[in-house]
C-alpha positions in Angstrom: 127.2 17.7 38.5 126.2 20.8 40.4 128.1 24.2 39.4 130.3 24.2 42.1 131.9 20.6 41.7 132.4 21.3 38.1 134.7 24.2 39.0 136.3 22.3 41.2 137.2 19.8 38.5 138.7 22.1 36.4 135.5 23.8 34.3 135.7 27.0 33.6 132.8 29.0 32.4 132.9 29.4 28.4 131.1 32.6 26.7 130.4 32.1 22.8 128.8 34.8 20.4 128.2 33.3 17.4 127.5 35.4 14.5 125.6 33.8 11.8 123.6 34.6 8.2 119.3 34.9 8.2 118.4 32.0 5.7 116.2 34.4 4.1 118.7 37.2 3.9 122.2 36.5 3.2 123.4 39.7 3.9 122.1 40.3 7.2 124.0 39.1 10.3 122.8 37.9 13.7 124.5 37.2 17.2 123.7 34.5 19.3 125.1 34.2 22.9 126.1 30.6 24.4 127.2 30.1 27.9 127.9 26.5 29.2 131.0 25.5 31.6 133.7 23.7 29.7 137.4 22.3 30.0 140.5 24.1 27.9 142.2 23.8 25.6 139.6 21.0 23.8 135.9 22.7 24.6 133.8 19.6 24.4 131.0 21.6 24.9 131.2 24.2 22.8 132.2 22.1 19.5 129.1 19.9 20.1 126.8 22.9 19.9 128.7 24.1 17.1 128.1 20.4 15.1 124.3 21.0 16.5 123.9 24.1 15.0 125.4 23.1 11.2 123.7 19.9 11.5 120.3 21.1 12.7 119.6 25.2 12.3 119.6 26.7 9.3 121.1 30.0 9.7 124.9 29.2 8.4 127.4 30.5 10.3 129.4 33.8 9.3 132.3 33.7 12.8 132.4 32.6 16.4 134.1 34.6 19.3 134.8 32.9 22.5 136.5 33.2 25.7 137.0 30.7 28.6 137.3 31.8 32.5 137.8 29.3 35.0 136.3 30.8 38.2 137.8 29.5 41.2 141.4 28.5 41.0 143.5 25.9 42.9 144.9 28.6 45.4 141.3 30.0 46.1 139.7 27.1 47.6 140.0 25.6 51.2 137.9 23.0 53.0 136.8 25.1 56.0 136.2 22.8 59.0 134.4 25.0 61.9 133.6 28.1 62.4 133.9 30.5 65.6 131.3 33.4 66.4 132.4 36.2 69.1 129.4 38.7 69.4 
């Protein structure tokens, strides 16, 4: 689905940073930034690249800090028929 129609069905866009630990230094911490447009309360999205990441990176995973904003809402969206010019 394009952007637009995901919004529509009720995606909103979800913003992760994910701090996690160098596998060769333990005591140094990293960001990472995800961005991918999801449904609340459950975040399909965002779990599965969680499980991808413990499953396939080896940097383990110190915290993640997310937050969800839908973009267009019910009330800001109307089907626009025409459209009239006067110069």
């Amino acid at each position: 689905m394009r952007e637009t129609e995901l919004m529509l069905a009720g995606y909103g866009l979800t913003t992760a940073e994910i701090f996690y630990r160098m596998p060769d230094h333990r005591n140094v911490l990293n960001t990472f930034v995800w961005q991918e447009y999801d449904l609340a309360p459950d975040y399909p999205a965002l779990f599965r690249f969680i499980e991808f990441w413990q499953e396939k990176i080896e940097g383990p995973l110190h915290s993640v800090r997310f937050t969800h904003r839908k973009l267009i809402h019910p009330g800001e969206w109307r089907h626009v028929v025409g459209e009239f010019r006067l110069n």
